[in-house]
Structure formats: structure tokens, C-alpha cells
TIVO-408379 format. One record per residue (C-alpha): residue number from 1; x, y, z. Coordinates in Angstrom, 1 decimal, decimal comma, m for minus. Each point is the difference from the previous one (the first is absolute). Layout:
resi/c1/c2/c3
NUM/X/Y/Z
...
This chain:
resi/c1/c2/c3
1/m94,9/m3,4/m47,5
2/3,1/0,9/m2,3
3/3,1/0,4/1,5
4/2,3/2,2/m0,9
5/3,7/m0,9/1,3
6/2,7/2,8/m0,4
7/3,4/m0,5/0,8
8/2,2/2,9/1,6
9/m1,0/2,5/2,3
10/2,3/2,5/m1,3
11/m1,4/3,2/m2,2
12/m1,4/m1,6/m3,0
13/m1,7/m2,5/2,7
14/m1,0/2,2/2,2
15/m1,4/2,9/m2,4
16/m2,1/m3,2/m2,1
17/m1,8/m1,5/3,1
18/m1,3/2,9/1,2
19/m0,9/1,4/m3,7
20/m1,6/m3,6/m0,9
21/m2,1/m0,2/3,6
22/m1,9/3,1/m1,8
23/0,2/m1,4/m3,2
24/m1,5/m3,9/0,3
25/m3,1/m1,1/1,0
26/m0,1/m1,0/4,0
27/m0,3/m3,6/m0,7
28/4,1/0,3/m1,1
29/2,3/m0,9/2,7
30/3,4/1,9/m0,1
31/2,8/m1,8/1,8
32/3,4/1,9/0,2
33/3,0/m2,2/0,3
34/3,5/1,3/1,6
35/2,8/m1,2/2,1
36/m0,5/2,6/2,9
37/m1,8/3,0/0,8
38/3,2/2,4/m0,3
39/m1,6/2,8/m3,0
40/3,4/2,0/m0,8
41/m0,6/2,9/m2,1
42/2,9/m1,0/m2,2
43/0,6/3,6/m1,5
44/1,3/1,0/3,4
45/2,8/m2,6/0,0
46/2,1/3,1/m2,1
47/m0,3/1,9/2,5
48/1,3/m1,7/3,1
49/3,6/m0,3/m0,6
50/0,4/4,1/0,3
51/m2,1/0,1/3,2
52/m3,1/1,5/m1,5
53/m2,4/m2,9/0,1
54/m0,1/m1,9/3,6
55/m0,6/m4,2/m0,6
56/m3,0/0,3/2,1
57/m1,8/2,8/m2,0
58/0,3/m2,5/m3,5
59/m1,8/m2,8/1,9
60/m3,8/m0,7/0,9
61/m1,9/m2,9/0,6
62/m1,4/m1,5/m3,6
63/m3,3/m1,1/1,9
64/m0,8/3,4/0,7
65/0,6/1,4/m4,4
66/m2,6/m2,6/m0,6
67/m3,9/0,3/0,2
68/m1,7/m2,1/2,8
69/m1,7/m2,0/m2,7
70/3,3/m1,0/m0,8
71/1,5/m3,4/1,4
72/3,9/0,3/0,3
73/2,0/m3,3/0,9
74/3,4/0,3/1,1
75/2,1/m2,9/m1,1
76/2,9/m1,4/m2,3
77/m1,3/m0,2/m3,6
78/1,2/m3,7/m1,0
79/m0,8/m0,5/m3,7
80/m3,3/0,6/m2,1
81/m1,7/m3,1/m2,0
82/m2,4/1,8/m2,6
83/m1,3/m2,3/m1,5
84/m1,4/m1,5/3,2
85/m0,7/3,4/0,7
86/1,8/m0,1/3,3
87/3,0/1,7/2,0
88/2,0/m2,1/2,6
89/1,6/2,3/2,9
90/1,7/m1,3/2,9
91/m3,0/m1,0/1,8
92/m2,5/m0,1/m1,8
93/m1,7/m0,2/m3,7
94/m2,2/2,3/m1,3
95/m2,3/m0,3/m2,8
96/m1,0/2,9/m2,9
97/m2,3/0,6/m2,6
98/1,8/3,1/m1,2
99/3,8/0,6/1,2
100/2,1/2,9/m0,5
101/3,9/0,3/0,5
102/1,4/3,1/1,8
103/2,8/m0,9/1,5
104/2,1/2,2/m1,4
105/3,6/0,0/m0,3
106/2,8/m0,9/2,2
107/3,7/1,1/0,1
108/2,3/m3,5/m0,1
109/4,0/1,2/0,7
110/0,7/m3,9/0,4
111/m0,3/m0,2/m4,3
112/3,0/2,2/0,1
113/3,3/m1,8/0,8
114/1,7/1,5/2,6
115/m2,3/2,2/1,1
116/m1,1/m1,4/3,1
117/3,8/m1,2/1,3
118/m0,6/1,0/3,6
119/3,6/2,4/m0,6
120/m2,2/2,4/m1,7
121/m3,7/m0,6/0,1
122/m1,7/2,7/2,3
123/3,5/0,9/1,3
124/1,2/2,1/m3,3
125/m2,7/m1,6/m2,6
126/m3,8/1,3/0,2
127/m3,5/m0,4/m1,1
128/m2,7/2,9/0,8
129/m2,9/m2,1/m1,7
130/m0,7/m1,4/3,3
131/m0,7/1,5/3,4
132/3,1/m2,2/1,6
133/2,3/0,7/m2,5
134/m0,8/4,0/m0,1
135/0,1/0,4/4,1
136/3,6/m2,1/m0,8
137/1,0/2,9/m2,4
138/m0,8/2,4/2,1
139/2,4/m0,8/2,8
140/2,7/m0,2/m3,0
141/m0,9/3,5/m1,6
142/0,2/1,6/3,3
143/3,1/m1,4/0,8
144/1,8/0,4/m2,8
145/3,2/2,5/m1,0
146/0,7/m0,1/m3,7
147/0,9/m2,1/m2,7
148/m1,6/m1,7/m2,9
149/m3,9/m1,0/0,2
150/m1,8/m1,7/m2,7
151/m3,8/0,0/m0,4
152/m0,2/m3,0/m2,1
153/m2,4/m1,9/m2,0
154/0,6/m3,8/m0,7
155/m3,2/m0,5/m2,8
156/m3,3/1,3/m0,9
157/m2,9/m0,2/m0,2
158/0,0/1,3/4,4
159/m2,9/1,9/1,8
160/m0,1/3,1/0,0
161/3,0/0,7/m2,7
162/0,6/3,8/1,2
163/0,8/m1,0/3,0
164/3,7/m0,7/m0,4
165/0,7/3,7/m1,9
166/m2,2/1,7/3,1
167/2,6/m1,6/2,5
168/3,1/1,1/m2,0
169/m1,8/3,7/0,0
170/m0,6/0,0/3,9
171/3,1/m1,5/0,8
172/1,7/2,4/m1,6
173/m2,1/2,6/2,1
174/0,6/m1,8/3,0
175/4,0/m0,5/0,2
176/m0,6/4,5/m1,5
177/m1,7/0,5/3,1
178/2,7/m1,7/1,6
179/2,0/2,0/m0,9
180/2,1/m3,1/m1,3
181/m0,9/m0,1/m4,1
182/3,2/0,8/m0,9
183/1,6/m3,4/1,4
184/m2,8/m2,0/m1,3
185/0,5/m1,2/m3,5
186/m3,7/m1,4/m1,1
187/m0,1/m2,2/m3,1
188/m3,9/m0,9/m1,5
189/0,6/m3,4/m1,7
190/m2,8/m1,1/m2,5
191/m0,5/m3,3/m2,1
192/m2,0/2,2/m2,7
193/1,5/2,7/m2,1
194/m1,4/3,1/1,8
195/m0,6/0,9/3,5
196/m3,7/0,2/m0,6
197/m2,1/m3,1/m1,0
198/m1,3/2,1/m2,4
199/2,7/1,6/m3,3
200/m2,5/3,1/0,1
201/0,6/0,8/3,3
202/3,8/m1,0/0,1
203/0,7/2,1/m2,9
204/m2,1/3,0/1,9
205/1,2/m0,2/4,0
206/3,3/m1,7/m0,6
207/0,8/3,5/1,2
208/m0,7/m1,0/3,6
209/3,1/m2,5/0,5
210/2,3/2,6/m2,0
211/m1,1/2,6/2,4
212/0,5/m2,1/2,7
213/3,1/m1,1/m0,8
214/m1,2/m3,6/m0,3
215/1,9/m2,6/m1,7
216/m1,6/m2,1/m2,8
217/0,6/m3,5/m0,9
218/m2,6/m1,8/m2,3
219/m0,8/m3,3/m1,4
220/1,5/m1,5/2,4
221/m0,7/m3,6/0,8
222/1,6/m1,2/3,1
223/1,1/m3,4/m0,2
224/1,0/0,0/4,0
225/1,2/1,7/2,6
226/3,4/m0,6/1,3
227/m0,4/0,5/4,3
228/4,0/m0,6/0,2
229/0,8/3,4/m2,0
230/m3,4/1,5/0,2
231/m0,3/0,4/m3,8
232/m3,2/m0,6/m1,8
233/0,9/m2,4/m3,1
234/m1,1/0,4/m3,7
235/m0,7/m2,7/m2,4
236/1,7/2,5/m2,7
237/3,2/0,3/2,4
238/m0,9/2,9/1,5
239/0,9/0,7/3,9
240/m1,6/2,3/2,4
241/1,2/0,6/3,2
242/m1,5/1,3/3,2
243/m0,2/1,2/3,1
244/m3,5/m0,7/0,8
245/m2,4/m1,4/m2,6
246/m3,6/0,7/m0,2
247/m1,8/m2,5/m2,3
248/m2,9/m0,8/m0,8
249/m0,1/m4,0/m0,6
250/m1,6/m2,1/m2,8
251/m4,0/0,5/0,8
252/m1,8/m2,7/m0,2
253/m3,7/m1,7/m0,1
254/m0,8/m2,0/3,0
255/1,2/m3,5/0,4
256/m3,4/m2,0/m0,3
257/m0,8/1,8/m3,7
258/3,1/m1,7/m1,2
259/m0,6/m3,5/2,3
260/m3,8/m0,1/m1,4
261/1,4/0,7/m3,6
262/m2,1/3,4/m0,5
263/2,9/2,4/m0,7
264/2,6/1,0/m1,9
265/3,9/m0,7/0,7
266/m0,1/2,8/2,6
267/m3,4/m1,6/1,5
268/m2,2/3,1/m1,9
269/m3,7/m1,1/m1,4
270/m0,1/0,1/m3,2
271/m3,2/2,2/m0,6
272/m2,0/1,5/m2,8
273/1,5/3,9/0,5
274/m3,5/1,3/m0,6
275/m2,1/m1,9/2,5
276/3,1/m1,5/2,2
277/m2,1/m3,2/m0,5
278/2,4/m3,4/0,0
279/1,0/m1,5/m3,7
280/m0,6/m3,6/1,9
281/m3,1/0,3/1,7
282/m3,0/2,0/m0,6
283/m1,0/0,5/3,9
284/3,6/0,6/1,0
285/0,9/3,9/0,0
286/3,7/1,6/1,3
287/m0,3/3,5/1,2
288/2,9/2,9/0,9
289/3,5/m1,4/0,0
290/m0,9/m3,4/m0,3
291/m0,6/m0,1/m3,4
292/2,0/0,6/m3,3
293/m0,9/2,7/m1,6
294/2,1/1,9/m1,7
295/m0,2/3,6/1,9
296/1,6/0,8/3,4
297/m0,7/m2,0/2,9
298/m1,3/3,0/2,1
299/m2,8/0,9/2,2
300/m1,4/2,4/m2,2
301/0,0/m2,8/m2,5
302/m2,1/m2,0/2,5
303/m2,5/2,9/0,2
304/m1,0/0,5/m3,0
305/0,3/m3,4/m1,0
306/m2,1/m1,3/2,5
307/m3,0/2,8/m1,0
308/0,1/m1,3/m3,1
309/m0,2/m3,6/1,6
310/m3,0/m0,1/2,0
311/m1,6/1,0/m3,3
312/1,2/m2,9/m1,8
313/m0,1/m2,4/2,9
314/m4,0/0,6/1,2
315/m0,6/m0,3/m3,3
316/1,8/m3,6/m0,5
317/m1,6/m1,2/3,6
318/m3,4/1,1/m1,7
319/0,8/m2,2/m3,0
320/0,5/3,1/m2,7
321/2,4/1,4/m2,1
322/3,0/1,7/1,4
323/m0,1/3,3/m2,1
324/1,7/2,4/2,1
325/4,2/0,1/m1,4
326/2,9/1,0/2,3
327/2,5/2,2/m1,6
328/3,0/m0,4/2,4
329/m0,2/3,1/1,4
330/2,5/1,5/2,7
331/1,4/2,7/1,5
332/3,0/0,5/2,5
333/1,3/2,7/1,9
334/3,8/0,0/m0,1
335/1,3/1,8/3,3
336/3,0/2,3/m1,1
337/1,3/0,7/3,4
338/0,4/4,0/0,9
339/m3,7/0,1/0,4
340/m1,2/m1,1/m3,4
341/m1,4/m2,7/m2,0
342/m0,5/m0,7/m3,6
343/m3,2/m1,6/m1,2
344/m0,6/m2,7/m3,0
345/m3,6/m1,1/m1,7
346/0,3/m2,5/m2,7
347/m1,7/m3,4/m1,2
348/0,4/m2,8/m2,2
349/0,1/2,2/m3,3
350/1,4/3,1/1,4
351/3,3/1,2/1,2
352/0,0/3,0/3,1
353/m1,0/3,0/m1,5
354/0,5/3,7/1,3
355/m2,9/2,0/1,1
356/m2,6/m0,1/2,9
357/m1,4/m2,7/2,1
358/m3,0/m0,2/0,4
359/m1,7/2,9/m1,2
360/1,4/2,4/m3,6
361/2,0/2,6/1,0
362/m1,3/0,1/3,7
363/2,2/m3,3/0,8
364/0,8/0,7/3,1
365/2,5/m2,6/m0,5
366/3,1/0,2/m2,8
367/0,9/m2,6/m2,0
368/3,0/m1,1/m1,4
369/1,5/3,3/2,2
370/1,4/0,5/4,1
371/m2,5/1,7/1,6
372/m0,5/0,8/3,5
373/m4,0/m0,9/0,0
374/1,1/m3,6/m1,1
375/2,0/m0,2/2,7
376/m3,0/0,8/2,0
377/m2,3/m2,3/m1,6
378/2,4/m2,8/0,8
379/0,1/0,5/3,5
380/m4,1/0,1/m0,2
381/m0,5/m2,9/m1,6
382/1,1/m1,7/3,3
383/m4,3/0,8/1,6
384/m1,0/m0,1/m3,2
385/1,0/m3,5/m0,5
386/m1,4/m0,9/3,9
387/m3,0/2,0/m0,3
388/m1,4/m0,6/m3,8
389/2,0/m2,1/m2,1
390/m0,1/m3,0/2,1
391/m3,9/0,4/1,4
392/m0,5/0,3/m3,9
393/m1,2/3,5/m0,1
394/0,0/1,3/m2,9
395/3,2/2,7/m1,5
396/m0,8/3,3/m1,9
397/2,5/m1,2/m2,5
398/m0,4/m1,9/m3,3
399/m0,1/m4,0/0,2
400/1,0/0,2/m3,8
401/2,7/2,3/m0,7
402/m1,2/2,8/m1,8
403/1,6/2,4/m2,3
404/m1,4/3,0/1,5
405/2,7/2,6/1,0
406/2,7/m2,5/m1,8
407/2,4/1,9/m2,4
408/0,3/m2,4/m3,2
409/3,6/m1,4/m0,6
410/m0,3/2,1/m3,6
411/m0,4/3,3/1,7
412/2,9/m0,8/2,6
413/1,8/m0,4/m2,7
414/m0,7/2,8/m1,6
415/0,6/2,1/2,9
């Protein structure tokens, strides 16, 4: 018997052991490997600090995403010896034939100085990448009166890169709502040179903060943060002040990639892009966030990844060729606040494009454009991503992006 040994239960972990249980022969055994059996639907962090998302509706047991033929074991991952083909947790070791990385990404606040000083952190200093730090937030959106709030971001890459711009846009619909806008001065501060990750799609919505009335500040790098005068720092000089800060912290790999030597200075696996296979060892494989490819670290990158994946990886367990090629695609819905969202489809290769997703000229969805049936297709993907995308159902959208009912940068040009 073969065993198969994937670490993380999150949604690339999740989404490939039940897709591989189909896939493999019976005689694989698939072992799932996570510290507990909290499965937080991580999208819905956003949208607890305005009240809109409970904490108990992001969370479900992890046992219960995966298939029965699935073994789960809850405990500490310690360190991972490949070429003893073994992974030490805190109680016990396990051994692999085939191992695959998908623990993600996590956000570390304690690599910025300053950040953490018990003056500010969780008191006027924020996260909202985890489901403690955004039920912190919460208490401090509701309660507060005016003044300056940053939404901040110390480095990239991060998961999920919209997130960020969305909670500038809903804030600024929240404290609207409140009746309050007017005494709340919001500043979105940026290390790149846009407020998209993308130029294309900063040079086309950079309406959206204008509209808003939504400060800018870009490439800045933080150097620290100073709790005394509650002033976020610059390594050019630069000093921000604030009332209450919303960051989002250096993101980083998990501990044991970079203890076991397997990652990158931020603890990513370095991975062939096209079949996320590792450039150390041929049976070692880092799915989702957990690996360094250079697209966004999204769940929709983990989707259509992973499809591409199974392909590749049954093929590698059966001792073939893996012929099948990722091509880094994604898509992100951007909530706009006032009951919109904008919508992004890109890859490797090619920047967002306007058009229709997924079908020419029938869409539904807009991209590159606020539309009201984005908004709504946000919201849905909440029981889409508990009822398919994590069962491993399969999507009536492209795993590849496609080109169909895309308008070619030429002709936007042109127009």
C-alpha cells in the first residue's frame, strides 16, 4: 500500500483528498495532517468586523469536509525529514511515500517591530486574517467615533491580496451607514505602486478609492511601528499616523518548511509553477498557498490548480509522465461596498481583462467593472465553497483561463 501523506487541512488540503480518494487506486492510503479540527472559511474573516459574518458561521469541523476514506490526525506538525521520507509531529512520526505541503500561509505581526507592544496591539492595531484578530476588530469598529484609520499592508506576496482594498471599500460603507464618514479620515497604505496587485487593474478602478474619498499611499515599506505616537514608520522617512490601524502582517509559510529546509526565506516551496511539483524532491509536491508560485495566493488559485493536479499527480503515482501544465490561473471578486463587487480573471501570462466571465457576452458576471451581480456572486460563493468546491465537485467554469468573452488589451485601447 502507498501512502499518501498531505499536510494541511485547509482548502487546497481538503479539496485534494477528497478529489485524489476518486482519483487513486484503493490500495493508496490518504492521511490528512492538521493541528485541530477548526475548518474556518477564511473568506468570511472580511466580513466579521462590520457585523455581517457571525465567528460561528466561518467555522466547521475539518473531519467532517473530508471523505470517510480519509484519515485526519490532529496534531502539531514538528519538522519533515524527506529524505527519510518521514514527518515528526508532537507525538508521533509518520512515514510517506508521496507527501504534499498545504499548509498555507500564516500572518506573523511579531516580524514587524513594534507591532505587537501590548500599548497598541488589538487595542488600536488589527489583523482581520484571522478569526481572533477580526472578532477583535469588530468590537473596535463598532466602537469607534472618528479619526484616522489605516488599512495597511506591511509586504507581499499575502493571501488573498484584494482583501485589504475590499476592507477599505466596506469600511468606508460602514462608518456611511453610520452616519459618521465624514469624521473618519481612511488612508489605504500599499508597499507596491498601485492599489491593485495588478497595473491593469490599478490604472482601470483606481476610480474606486477617488470616489470614495480614500487616501493613497504607495510603496511603502514599513520599517516599524512606533506604539508611543501610534505612527507607522518608513524605511524612506515617511510617517503615518493613526487612529486605528488595520494591517495585514508579513504572511508567511509554516515554521517546519523553513526548520526542514524545504522553503524559501518566507517558508514557501519552491515548486515547478506548471505541476506545483518540489525542485528538491521528485515525490514531494506543495499545493495552494504553501507553495511559491508566482500568482495570488487565493482559493480560486487552489481550485483550479488542484484540477490540474490530480491529473499530474495520479499520473506520477502511476510512474508516467506529468503532461498536464498549470497556467496560474485566478479570479477574485473585490467587494466595493454599496452593494457591489468588481471581478478579476487573469494567469501567469495575462493581465485582468474586461469582458464576461464565464460565458461571451452572456457573463453574468463583469469584469474589470462594479456590478451588482458580482456582489452577488460573492456572497454565493460562501455554499458554493461548502457544498462543491471542497467535496471536489466539479465548477461550470474554466480550470484554464480562457479568452472567451475577454476584450483584448488592443481593442481597449482602441476604444
Amino acid at each position: 500500500m502507498s501512502k499518501v501523506l498531505i499536510l494541511g487541512a485547509g482548502t487546497a488540503g481538503t479539496m485534494l483528498a477528497n478529489k485524489l480518494v476518486k482519483a487513486l487506486p484503493p490500495t493508496a492510503s490518504i492521511t490528512v495532517v492538521d493541528k485541530d479540527d477548526d475548518h474556518d472559511y477564511q473568506p468570511g474573516y472580511l466580513f466579521i468586523p462590520f457585523g455581517t459574518i457571525t465567528p460561528e458561521r466561518v467555522r466547521r469541523s475539518r473531519k467532517a469536509q473530508l471523505s470517510p476514506k480519509v484519515e485526519l490526525v490532529t496534531d502539531a506538525i514538528v519538522s519533515v525529514d524527506p529524505k527519510a521520507r518521514t514527518v515528526e509531529l508532537k507525538t508521533r512520526t509518520l512515514s510517506y511515500d508521496w507527501l504534499v505541503i498545504a499548509t498555507g500561509t500564516t500572518p506573523r505581526p511579531d516580524m514587524t517591530e513594534g507591532l505587537t507592544d501590548e500599548r497598541i496591539w488589538r487595542k488600536s492595531a488589527f489583523d482581520f486574517y484571522t478569526r481572533d484578530g477580526a472578532i477583535a476588530l469588530k468590537k473596535a469598529m463598532d466602537s469607534f467615533k472618528g479619526g484616522k484609520l489605516l488599512i495597511h499592508i506591511t509586504e507581499m506576496p499575502i493571501k488573498c491580496p484584494v482583501a485589504p482594498l475590499e476592507f477599505a471599500f466596506l469600511a468606508d460603507d460602514f462608518f456611511r451607514h453610520k452616519k459618521i464618514r465624514h469624521l473618519v479620515d481612511i488612508t489605504y497604505v500599499t508597499p507596491l505602486d498601485g492599489a491593485f496587485t495588478k497595473p491593469v487593474a490599478s490604472k482601470k478602478l483606481g476610480y474606486v478609492l477617488e470616489d470614495r474619498s480614500i487616501r493613497l499611499a504607495t510603496d511603502f515599506a514599513i520599517e516599524r511601528v512606533d506604539p508611543e505616537t501610534k505612527k507607522l514608520v518608513g524605511f524612506d522617512g515617511r510617517e503615518i499616523p493613526f487612529d486605528l490601524l488595520v494591517t495585514v502582517p508579513t504572511n508567511m509559510g509554516a515554521q517546519y518548511v523553513i526548520d526542514s529546509g524545504m522553503g524559501d526565506d518566507l517558508g514557501f516551496v519552491p515548486v515547478d509553477k506548471k505541476t506545483l511539483q518540489s525542485l528538491q524532491y521528485e515525490n514531494v509536491f506543495a499545493v495552494g498557498d504553501a507553495s511559491n508560485i508566482p500568482t495570488s495566493k487565493a482559493g480560486s488559485v487552489a481550485h483550479f490548480s488542484i484540477h490540474v493536479f490530480v491529473d499530474n499527480f495520479t499520473a506520477a503515482y502511476a510512474g508516467k509522465p506529468m503532461t498536464h501544465a498549470f497556467d496560474g490561473h485566478a479570479n477574485c471578486f473585490i467587494e466595493s461596498g454599496r452593494g457591489k463587487a468588481m471581478l478579476l480573471d487573469f494567469n501567469y501570462d495575462t493581465e485582468p481583462l474586461t469582458g464576461s466571465f464565464p460565458v461571451t457576452t452572456i457573463g453574468p458576471m463583469s469584469l474589470l467593472k462594479e456590478t451588482r451581480l458580482n456582489h452577488i456572486g460573492k456572497l454565493a460563493f460562501e455554499q458554493i465553497y461548502w457544498q462543491m468546491l471542497l467535496p471536489g465537485r466539479h465548477l461550470p467554469v474554466p480550470t484554464l483561463m480562457s479568452m472567451a468573452g475577454k476584450v483584448p488589451a488592443e481593442k481597449t485601447k482602441e476604444s
